[in-house]
N, C-alpha and C positions, 0 to 999 in steps of 0.2 A: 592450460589455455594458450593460443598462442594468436598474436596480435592478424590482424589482416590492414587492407589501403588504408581505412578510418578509421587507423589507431589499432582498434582492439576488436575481434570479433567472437562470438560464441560458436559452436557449433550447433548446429539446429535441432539433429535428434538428441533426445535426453531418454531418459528411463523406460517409464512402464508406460502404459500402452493405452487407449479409449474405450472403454466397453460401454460408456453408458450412450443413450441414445441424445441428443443433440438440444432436446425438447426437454428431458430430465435437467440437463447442465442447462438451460436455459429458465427453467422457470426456477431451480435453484436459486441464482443471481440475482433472479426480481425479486425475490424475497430480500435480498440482501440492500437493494437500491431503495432508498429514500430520499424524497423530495424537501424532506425536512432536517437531512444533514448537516446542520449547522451547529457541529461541536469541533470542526476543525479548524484551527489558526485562521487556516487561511481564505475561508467562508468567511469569518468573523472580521480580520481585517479586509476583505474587497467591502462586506456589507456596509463595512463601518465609513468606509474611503467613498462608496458610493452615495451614499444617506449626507454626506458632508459635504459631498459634491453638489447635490442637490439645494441643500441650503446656503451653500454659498453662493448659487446662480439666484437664489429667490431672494437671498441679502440684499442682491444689487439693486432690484426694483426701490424708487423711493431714495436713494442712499445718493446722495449728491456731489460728495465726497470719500475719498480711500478711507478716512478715521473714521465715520458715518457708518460705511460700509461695514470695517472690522466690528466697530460695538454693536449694530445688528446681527453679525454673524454669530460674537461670542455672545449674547444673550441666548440667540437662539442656539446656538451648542449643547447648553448649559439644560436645557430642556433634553433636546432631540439626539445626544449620542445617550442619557441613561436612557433614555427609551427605547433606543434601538439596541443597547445590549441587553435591554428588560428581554424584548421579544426576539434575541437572538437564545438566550439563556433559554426562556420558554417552551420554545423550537426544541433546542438540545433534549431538554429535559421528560417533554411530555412527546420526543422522536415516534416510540414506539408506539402509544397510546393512538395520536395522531395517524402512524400511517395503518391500524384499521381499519380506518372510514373511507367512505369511497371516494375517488377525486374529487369531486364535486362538493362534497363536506369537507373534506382536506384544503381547498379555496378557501370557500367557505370558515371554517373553523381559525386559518391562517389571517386572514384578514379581518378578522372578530380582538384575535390577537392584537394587530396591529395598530386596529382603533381602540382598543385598551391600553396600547403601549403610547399614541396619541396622548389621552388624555391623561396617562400619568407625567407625560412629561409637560403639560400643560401645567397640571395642580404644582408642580415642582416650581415652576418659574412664577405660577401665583401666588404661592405659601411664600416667596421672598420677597412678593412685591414688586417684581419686574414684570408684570404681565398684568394692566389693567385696562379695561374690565378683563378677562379671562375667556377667551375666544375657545370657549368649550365641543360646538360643534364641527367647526372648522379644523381645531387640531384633531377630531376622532378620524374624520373622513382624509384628512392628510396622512393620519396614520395609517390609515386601510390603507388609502393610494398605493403609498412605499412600500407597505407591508407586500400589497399585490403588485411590486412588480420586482421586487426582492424574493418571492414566491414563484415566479417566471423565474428570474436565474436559476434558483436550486432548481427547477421544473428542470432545464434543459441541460445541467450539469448532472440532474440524477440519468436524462435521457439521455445524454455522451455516454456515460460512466456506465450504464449497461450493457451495450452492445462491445465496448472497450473491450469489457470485464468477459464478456463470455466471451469473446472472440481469442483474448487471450486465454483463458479457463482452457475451451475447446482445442487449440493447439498444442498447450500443454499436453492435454489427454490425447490427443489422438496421435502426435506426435512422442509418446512417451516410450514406446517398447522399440528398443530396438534388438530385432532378432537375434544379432549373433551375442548380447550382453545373456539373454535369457539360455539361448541353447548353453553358450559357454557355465553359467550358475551351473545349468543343470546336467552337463557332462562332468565338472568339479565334483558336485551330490555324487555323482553316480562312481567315479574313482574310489571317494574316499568311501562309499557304505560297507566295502569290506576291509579296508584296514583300518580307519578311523570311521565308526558308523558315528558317534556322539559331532563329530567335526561335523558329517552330513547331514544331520541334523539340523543342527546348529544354521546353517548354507541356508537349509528348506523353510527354517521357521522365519530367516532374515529375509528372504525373497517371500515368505508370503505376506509378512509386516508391511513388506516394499508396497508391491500390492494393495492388501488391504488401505492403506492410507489411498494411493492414489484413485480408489474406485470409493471412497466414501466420497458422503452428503458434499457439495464443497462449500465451505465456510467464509467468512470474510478474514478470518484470523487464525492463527493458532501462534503460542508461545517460542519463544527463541529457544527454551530448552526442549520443547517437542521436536523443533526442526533440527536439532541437534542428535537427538535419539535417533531419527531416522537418517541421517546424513551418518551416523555410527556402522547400522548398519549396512547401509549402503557401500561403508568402504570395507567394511567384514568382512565381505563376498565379493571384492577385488581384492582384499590383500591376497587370500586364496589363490585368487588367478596368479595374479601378479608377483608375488614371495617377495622377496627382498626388493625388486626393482619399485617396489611401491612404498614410499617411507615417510610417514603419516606421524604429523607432529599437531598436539594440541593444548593451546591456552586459553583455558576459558573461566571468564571471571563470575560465577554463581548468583553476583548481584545483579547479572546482566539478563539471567535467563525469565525471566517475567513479561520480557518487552515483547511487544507485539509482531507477526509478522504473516504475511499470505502466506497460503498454505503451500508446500511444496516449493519453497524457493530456494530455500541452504543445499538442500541434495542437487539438481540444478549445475551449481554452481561447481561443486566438488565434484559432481561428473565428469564437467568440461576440462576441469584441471587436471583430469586424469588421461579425458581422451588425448588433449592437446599438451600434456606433458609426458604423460608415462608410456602410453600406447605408442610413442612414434620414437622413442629412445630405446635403444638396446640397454643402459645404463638406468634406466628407469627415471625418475624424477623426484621430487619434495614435495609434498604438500603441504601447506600451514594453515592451520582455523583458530580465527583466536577472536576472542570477546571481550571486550572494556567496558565498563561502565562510567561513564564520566556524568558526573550531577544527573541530569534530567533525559542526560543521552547514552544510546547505547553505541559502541562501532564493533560491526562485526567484518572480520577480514578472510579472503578466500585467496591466498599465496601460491604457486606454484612455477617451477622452474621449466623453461622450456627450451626442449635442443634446438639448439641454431641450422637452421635451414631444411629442416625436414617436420614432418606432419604436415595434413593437409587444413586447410582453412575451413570458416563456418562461414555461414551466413549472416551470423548476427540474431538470430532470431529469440536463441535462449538468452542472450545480454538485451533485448530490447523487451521480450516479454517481461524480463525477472524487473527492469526498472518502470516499465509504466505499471502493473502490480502493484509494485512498493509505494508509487506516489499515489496513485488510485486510491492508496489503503491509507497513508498519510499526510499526502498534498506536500505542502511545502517546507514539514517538521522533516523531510525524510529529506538522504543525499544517497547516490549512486553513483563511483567514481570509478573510474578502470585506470590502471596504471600497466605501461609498459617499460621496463628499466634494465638494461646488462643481462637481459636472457630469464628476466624475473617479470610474471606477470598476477597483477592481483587486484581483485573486484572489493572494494571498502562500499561496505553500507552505514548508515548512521540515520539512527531511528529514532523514536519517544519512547523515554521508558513509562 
């Protein structure tokens, strides 16, 4: 890879190529988008910073004084955050069940939630005694409130995250083949079928694995060790091309490979490394992939060496699709960092395991 003006850039074409129709990768994605997404961090903390926000503006009413104020607020807390993570859990939990029903029950159903989460967090502050008499209809219908407009956000975060999502999916795919990587595979096949036929082989069955992945259903995830099989192959059939001048180093730590990630993003990466290191060197280049597990996180790295003043630059397209993907996929658990350093350039991700 090699850097461009803002730092670091990708090169735009990547692999294999778009065959499916537009409408296919599109209603894919809807499938994948849900309004009631709320098992990620960072859903849970805005909902929660929101809901608190809310109650701290309603504290003030009545409250004459700052001390006044705060022991209204923390009374009411002590209700209204288990409430709102009762019905953010709920949400999480009953996701797929929920997005069956049609919008209009999906409302519906979400703010039934929310007045149940109301009145539990009523009974909560009654059972202690800090809440008399026990303002039973008014916390249900406060709860709906929140509920419904906590139900607007995810609305309009699942309605960003769709169009994101395929617009990135769609570039991907249709941006994927580039001609002279395919004819090149398959003038390699065709050298070796008579002196090494098992080698050509070999060539045909990794270009059509390449393939097959990229023209399947598309997914919201697949494993770090899947993206790794296929980033295997993908350098198969360039070490091929490339012999010696391609020299391919890997550390990868087994506890790591479970962690989640969008599909098609590790080969991507190692492509780039390849065009913008190896392809523009007579001396060829280094690649390194290496995977860590630390506690709760995983860091996967894409290293490679790049010759000083030659190869041509990208666009940025496949380093800007591969990080909104990633956060799309894990919001604010996820980090994408590009380093440029002494003719060394390297893409760090860091994921949820």
């Amino acid at each position: 890879m090699k850097p461009s003006s803002d730092q670091s850039q990708f090169g735009e074409s990547t692999l294999l190529g778009s065959l499916l129709p537009a409408e296919e990768v599109t209603a894919g994605l809807l499938a994948d988008v849900s309004m009631f997404d709320a098992c990620h961090v960072g859903v849970v903390l805005r909902a929660v910073l929101f809901v608190e926000a809310v109650v701290g503006v309603g504290a003030m009413f009545g409250a004459a004084q700052p001390m006044e104020w705060l022991l209204r607020f923390s009374l009411l807390t002590g209700g209204v955050l288990p409430a709102t993570l009762g019905w953010l859990i709920a949400a999480c939990a009953l996701k797929h069940v929920l997005n069956r029903l049609n919008p209009r029950n999906q409302w519906l159903a979400g703010t039934a939630l929310g007045a149940l989460a109301g009145l539990y967090g009523c009974a909560l502050l009654s059972f202690m005694g800090l809440l008399q008499p026990a303002p039973w209809v008014a916390s249900a219908l406060a709860g709906a409130l929140l509920s419904a407009m906590l139900l607007a956000g995810l609305f309009w975060r699942a309605k960003a995250r769709m169009p994101a999502a395929t617009t990135a999916r769609l570039a991907e795919l249709q941006s994927r083949i580039r001609p002279h990587f395919l004819f090149n595979t398959l003038n390699s096949a065709i050298a070796l079928v008579r002196a090494e036929p098992r080698k050509a082989e070999a060539v045909l069955e990794d270009l059509s694995e390449l393939f097959r992945h990229a023209l399947a259903d598309p997914a919201e995830s697949v494993t770090l060790g899947q993206e790794i099989t296929l980033a295997r192959r993908y350098l198969a059939i360039e070490e091929i091309r490339f012999g010696e001048r391609l020299r391919v180093s890997w550390n990868l730590d087994p506890q790591a490979e479970q962690a989640k990630l969008p599909p098609l993003l590790l080969q991507p990466l190692v492509e780039n490394a390849i065009r913008h290191g190896v392809e523009p060197s007579a001396t060829g280049a280094q690649v390194k992939i290496s995977t860590l597990r630390r506690g709760g996180k995983v860091v996967v790295k894409v290293t490679n060496t790049t010759p000083a003043g030659v190869g041509e630059r990208g666009h940025g397209l496949a380093l800007a699709n591969a990080r909104e993907r990633l956060l799309l996929l894990h919001d604010v658990q996820a980090r994408f960092q590009t380093v440029f350093k002494d003719g060394v350039f390297q893409v760090r991700l860091e994921i949820p395991l």
